[in-house]
Biotite code that builds the C-alpha atoms (Angstrom):
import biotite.structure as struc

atoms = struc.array([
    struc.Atom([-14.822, 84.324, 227.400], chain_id="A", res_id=1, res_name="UNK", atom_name="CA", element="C"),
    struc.Atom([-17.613, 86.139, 229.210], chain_id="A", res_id=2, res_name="UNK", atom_name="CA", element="C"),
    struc.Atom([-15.456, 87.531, 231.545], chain_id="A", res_id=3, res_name="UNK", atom_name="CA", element="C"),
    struc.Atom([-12.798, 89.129, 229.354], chain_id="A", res_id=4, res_name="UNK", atom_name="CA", element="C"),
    struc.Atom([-16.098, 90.564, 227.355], chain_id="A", res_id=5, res_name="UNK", atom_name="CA", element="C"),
    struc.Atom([-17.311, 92.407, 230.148], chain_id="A", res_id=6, res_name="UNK", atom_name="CA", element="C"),
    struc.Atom([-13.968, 93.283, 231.655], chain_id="A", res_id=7, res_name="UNK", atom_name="CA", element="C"),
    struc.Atom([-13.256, 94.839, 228.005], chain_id="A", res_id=8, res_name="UNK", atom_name="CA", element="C"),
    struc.Atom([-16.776, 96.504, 228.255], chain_id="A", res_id=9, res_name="UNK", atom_name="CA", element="C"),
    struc.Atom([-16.383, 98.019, 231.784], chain_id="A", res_id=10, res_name="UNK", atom_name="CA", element="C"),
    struc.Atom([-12.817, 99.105, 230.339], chain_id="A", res_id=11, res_name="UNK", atom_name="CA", element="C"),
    struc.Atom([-14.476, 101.069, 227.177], chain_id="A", res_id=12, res_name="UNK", atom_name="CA", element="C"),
    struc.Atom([-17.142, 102.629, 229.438], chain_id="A", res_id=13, res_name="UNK", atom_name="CA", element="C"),
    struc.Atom([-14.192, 104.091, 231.824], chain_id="A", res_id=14, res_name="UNK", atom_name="CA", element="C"),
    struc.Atom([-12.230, 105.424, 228.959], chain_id="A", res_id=15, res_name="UNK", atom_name="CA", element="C"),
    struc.Atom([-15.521, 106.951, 227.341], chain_id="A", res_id=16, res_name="UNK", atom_name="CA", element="C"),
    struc.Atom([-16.026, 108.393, 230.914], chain_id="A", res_id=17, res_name="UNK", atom_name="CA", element="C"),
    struc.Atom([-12.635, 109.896, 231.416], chain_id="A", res_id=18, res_name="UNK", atom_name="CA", element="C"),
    struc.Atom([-12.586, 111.345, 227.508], chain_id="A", res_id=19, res_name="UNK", atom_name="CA", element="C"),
    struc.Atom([-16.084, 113.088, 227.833], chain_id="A", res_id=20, res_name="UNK", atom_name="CA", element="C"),
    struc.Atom([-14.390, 114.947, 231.486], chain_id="A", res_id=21, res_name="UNK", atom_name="CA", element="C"),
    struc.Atom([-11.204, 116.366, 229.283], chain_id="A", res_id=22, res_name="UNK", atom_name="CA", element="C"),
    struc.Atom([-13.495, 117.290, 226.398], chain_id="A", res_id=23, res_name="UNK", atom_name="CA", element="C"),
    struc.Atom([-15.609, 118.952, 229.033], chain_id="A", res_id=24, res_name="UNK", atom_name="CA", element="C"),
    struc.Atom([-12.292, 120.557, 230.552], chain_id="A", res_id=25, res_name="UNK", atom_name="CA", element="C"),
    struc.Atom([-11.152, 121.509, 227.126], chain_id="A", res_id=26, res_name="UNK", atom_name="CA", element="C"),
    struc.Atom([-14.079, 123.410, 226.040], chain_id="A", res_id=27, res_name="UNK", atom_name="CA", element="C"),
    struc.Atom([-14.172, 125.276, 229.201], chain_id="A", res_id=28, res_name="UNK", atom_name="CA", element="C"),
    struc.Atom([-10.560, 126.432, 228.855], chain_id="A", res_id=29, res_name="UNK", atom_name="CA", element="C"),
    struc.Atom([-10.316, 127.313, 225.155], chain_id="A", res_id=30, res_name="UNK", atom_name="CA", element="C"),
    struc.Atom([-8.567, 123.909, 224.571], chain_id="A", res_id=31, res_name="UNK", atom_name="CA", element="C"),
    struc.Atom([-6.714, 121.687, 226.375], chain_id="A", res_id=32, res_name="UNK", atom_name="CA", element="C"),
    struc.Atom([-3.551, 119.616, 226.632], chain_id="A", res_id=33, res_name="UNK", atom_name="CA", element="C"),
    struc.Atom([-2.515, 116.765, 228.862], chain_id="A", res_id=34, res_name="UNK", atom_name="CA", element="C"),
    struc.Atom([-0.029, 114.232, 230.301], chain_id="A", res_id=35, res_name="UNK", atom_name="CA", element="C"),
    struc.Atom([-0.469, 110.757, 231.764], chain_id="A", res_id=36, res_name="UNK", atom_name="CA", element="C"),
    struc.Atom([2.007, 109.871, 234.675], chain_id="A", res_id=37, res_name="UNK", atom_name="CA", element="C"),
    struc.Atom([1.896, 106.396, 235.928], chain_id="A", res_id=38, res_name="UNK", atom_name="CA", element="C"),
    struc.Atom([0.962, 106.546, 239.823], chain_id="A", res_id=39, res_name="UNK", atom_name="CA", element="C"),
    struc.Atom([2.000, 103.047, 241.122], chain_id="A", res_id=40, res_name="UNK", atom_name="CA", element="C"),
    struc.Atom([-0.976, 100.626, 241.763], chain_id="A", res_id=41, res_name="UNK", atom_name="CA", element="C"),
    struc.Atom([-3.726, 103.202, 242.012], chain_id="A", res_id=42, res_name="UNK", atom_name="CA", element="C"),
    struc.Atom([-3.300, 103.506, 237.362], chain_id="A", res_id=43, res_name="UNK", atom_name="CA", element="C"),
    struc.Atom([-2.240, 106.358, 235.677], chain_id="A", res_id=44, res_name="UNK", atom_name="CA", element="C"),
    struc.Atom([-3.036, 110.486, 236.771], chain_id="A", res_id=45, res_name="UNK", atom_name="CA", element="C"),
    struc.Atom([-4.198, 112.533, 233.377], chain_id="A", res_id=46, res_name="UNK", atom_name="CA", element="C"),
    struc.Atom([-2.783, 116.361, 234.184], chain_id="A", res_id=47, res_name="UNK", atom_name="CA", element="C"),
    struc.Atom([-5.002, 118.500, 231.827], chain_id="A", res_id=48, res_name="UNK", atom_name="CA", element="C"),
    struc.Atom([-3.689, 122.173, 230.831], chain_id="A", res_id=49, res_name="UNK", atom_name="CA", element="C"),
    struc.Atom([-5.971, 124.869, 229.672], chain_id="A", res_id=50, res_name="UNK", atom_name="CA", element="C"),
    struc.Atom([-5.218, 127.176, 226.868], chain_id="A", res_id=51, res_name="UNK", atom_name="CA", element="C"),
    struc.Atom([-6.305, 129.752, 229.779], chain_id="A", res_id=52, res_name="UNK", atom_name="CA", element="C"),
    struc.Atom([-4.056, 128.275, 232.084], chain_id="A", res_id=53, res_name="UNK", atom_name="CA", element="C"),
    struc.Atom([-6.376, 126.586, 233.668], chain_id="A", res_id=54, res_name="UNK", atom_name="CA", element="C"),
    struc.Atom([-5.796, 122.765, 235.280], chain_id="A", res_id=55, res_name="UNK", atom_name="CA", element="C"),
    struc.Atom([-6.789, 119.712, 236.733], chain_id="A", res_id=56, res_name="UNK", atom_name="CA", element="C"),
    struc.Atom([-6.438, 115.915, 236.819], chain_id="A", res_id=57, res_name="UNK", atom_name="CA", element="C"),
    struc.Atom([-8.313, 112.724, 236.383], chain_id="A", res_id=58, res_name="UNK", atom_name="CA", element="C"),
    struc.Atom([-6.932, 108.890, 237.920], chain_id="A", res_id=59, res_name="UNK", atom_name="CA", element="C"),
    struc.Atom([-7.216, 106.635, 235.733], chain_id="A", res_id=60, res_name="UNK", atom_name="CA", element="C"),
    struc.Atom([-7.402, 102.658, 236.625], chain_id="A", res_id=61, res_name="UNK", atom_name="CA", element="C"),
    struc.Atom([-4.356, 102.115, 234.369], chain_id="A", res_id=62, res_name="UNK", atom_name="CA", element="C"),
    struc.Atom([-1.951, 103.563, 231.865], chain_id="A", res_id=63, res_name="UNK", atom_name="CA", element="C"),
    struc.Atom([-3.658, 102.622, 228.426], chain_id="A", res_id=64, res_name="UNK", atom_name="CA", element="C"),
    struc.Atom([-7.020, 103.473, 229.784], chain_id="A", res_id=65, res_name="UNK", atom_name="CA", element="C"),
    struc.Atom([-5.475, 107.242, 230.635], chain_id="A", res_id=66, res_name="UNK", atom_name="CA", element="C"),
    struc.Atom([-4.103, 106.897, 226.962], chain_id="A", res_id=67, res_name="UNK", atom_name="CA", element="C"),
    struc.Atom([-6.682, 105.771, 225.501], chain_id="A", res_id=68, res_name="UNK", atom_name="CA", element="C"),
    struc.Atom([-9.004, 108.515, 227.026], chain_id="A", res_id=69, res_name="UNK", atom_name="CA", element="C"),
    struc.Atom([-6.931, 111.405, 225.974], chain_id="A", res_id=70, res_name="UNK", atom_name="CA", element="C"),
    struc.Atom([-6.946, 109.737, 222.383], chain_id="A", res_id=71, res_name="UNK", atom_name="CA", element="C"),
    struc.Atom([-10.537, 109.455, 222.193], chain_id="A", res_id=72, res_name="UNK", atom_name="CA", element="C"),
    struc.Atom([-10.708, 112.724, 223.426], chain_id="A", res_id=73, res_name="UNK", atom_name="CA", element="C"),
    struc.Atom([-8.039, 114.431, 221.157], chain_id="A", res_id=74, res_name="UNK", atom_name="CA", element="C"),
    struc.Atom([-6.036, 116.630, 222.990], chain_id="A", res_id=75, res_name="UNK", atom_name="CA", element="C"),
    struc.Atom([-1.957, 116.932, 222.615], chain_id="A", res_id=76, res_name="UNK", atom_name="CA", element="C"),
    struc.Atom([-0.306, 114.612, 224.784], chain_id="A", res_id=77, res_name="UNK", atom_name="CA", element="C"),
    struc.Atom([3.152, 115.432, 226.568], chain_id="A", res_id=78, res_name="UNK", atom_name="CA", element="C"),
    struc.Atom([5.904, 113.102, 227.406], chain_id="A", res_id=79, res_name="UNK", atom_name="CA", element="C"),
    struc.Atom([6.168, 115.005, 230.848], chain_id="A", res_id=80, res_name="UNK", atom_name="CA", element="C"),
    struc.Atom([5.327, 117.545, 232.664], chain_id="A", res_id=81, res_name="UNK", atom_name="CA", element="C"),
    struc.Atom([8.332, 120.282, 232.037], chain_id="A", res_id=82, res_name="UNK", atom_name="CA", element="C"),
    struc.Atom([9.247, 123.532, 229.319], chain_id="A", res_id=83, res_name="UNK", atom_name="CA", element="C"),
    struc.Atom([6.568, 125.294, 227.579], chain_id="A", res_id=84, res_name="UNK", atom_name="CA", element="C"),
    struc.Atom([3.520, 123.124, 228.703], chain_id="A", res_id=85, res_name="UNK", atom_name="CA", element="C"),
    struc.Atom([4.552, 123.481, 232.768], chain_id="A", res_id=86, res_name="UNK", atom_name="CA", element="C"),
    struc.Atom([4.612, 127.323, 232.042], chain_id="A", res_id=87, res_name="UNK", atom_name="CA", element="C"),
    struc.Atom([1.282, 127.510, 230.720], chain_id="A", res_id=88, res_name="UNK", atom_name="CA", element="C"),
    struc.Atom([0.001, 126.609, 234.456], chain_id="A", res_id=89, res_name="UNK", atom_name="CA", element="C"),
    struc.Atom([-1.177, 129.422, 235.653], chain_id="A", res_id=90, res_name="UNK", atom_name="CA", element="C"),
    struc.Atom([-1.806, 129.062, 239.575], chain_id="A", res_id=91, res_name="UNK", atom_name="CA", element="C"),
    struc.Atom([-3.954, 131.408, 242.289], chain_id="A", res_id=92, res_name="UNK", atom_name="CA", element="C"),
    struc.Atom([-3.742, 132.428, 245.438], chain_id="A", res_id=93, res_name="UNK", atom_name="CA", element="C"),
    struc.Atom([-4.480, 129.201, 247.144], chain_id="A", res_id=94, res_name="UNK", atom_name="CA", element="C"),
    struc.Atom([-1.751, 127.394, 245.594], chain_id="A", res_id=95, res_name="UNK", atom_name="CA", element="C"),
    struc.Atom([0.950, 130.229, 246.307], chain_id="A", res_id=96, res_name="UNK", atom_name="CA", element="C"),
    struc.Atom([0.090, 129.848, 249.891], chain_id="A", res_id=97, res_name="UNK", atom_name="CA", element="C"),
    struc.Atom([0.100, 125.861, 250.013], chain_id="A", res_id=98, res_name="UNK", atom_name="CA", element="C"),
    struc.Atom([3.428, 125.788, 248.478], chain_id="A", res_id=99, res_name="UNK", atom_name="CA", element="C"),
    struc.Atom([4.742, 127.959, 250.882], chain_id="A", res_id=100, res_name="UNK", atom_name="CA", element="C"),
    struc.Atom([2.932, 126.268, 253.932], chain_id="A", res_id=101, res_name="UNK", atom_name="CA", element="C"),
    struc.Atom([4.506, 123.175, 252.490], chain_id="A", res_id=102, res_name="UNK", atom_name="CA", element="C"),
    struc.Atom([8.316, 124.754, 252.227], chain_id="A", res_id=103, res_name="UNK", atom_name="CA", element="C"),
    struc.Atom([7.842, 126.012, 255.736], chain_id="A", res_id=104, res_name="UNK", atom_name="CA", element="C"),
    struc.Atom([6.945, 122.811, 257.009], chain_id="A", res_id=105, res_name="UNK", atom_name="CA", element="C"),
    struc.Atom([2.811, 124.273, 257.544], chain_id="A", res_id=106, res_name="UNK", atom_name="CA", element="C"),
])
Protein backbone atom coordinates (compact mmCIF):
# COMPACT_ATOMS: atom_id res chain seq x y z
CA UNK A 1 0.00 0.00 0.00
CA UNK A 2 3.03 2.22 0.53
CA UNK A 3 4.04 1.95 -2.78
CA UNK A 4 0.89 2.89 -4.68
CA UNK A 5 0.85 5.99 -1.98
CA UNK A 6 3.95 7.34 -3.09
CA UNK A 7 3.63 6.38 -6.73
CA UNK A 8 0.18 8.44 -6.49
CA UNK A 9 2.21 11.23 -4.67
CA UNK A 10 5.13 11.46 -7.18
CA UNK A 11 2.16 11.38 -9.85
CA UNK A 12 0.32 14.61 -8.18
CA UNK A 13 3.66 16.43 -7.82
CA UNK A 14 4.33 15.90 -11.79
CA UNK A 15 0.93 17.06 -12.74
CA UNK A 16 1.22 20.14 -10.26
CA UNK A 17 4.62 20.65 -12.05
CA UNK A 18 3.44 20.49 -15.60
CA UNK A 19 0.08 22.79 -14.69
CA UNK A 20 2.17 25.62 -12.96
CA UNK A 21 4.58 25.60 -16.69
CA UNK A 22 1.14 26.17 -18.90
CA UNK A 23 -0.19 28.66 -16.37
CA UNK A 24 3.22 30.25 -16.63
CA UNK A 25 2.95 29.93 -20.60
CA UNK A 26 -0.54 31.24 -20.50
CA UNK A 27 0.04 34.36 -18.69
CA UNK A 28 2.91 35.18 -20.84
CA UNK A 29 0.86 34.86 -24.03
CA UNK A 30 -2.43 36.52 -23.10
CA UNK A 31 -3.94 33.00 -22.57
CA UNK A 32 -3.39 29.83 -23.70
CA UNK A 33 -4.82 26.68 -25.26
CA UNK A 34 -3.51 23.17 -25.63
CA UNK A 35 -3.60 19.57 -26.94
CA UNK A 36 -2.25 16.31 -25.55
CA UNK A 37 -0.99 13.76 -28.25
CA UNK A 38 0.01 10.42 -27.03
CA UNK A 39 3.86 9.88 -28.01
CA UNK A 40 4.33 6.05 -27.69
CA UNK A 41 6.26 4.94 -24.50
CA UNK A 42 7.94 8.22 -23.71
CA UNK A 43 3.71 9.57 -22.24
CA UNK A 44 1.84 12.10 -23.72
CA UNK A 45 3.35 15.75 -25.53
CA UNK A 46 1.07 18.92 -24.19
CA UNK A 47 1.22 21.50 -27.45
CA UNK A 48 0.36 24.89 -25.78
CA UNK A 49 -1.00 27.86 -28.13
CA UNK A 50 -0.77 31.44 -27.17
CA UNK A 51 -3.48 33.92 -27.68
CA UNK A 52 -0.31 35.83 -29.29
CA UNK A 53 0.51 33.02 -31.29
CA UNK A 54 2.97 32.03 -29.35
CA UNK A 55 3.93 28.02 -28.65
CA UNK A 56 5.55 25.34 -27.03
CA UNK A 57 5.30 21.85 -25.52
CA UNK A 58 5.72 19.91 -22.37
CA UNK A 59 6.21 15.59 -22.24
CA UNK A 60 4.37 14.31 -20.03
CA UNK A 61 5.07 10.66 -18.36
CA UNK A 62 1.58 9.57 -19.50
CA UNK A 63 -1.73 10.56 -21.01
CA UNK A 64 -3.90 11.34 -17.80
CA UNK A 65 -1.02 13.06 -16.18
CA UNK A 66 -0.89 15.52 -19.53
CA UNK A 67 -4.78 15.66 -18.89
CA UNK A 68 -4.81 16.09 -15.74
CA UNK A 69 -2.22 19.01 -15.90
CA UNK A 70 -4.05 21.00 -18.44
CA UNK A 71 -7.22 20.51 -16.13
CA UNK A 72 -5.62 21.74 -13.14
CA UNK A 73 -4.33 24.35 -15.09
CA UNK A 74 -7.55 25.39 -17.02
CA UNK A 75 -6.87 26.03 -20.38
CA UNK A 76 -9.20 24.77 -23.52
CA UNK A 77 -8.23 21.50 -24.59
CA UNK A 78 -8.37 20.36 -28.40
CA UNK A 79 -9.10 17.00 -29.76
CA UNK A 80 -6.17 17.64 -32.32
CA UNK A 81 -4.07 19.72 -33.65
CA UNK A 82 -5.99 21.09 -37.01
CA UNK A 83 -8.67 24.31 -38.13
CA UNK A 84 -8.78 27.39 -36.18
CA UNK A 85 -6.38 26.39 -33.26
CA UNK A 86 -3.36 25.21 -35.93
CA UNK A 87 -3.86 28.75 -37.51
CA UNK A 88 -3.35 30.59 -34.47
CA UNK A 89 0.49 29.31 -34.62
CA UNK A 90 2.23 31.92 -35.55
CA UNK A 91 5.93 30.80 -36.54
CA UNK A 92 9.44 32.99 -37.14
CA UNK A 93 12.11 32.95 -39.11
CA UNK A 94 13.83 29.96 -37.71
CA UNK A 95 11.06 27.70 -38.30
CA UNK A 96 10.45 28.92 -42.04
CA UNK A 97 13.97 27.97 -42.70
CA UNK A 98 13.91 24.43 -40.85
CA UNK A 99 10.92 23.46 -42.74
CA UNK A 100 12.45 24.19 -45.80
CA UNK A 101 15.92 22.61 -44.87
CA UNK A 102 13.76 19.66 -44.01
CA UNK A 103 11.71 19.60 -47.59
CA UNK A 104 15.04 19.95 -49.30
CA UNK A 105 16.46 17.16 -47.61
CA UNK A 106 19.03 19.94 -45.34
Amino acid sequence: MADTQQVDARAERKVSRLAHRITAFAKAHGGAEGQVAHIGERGARIVLVGEDGGWGDLVAPSTEIARQAVEKAGITVHESFDGEFAAKVRTGAYEWKRMAGIQVGG
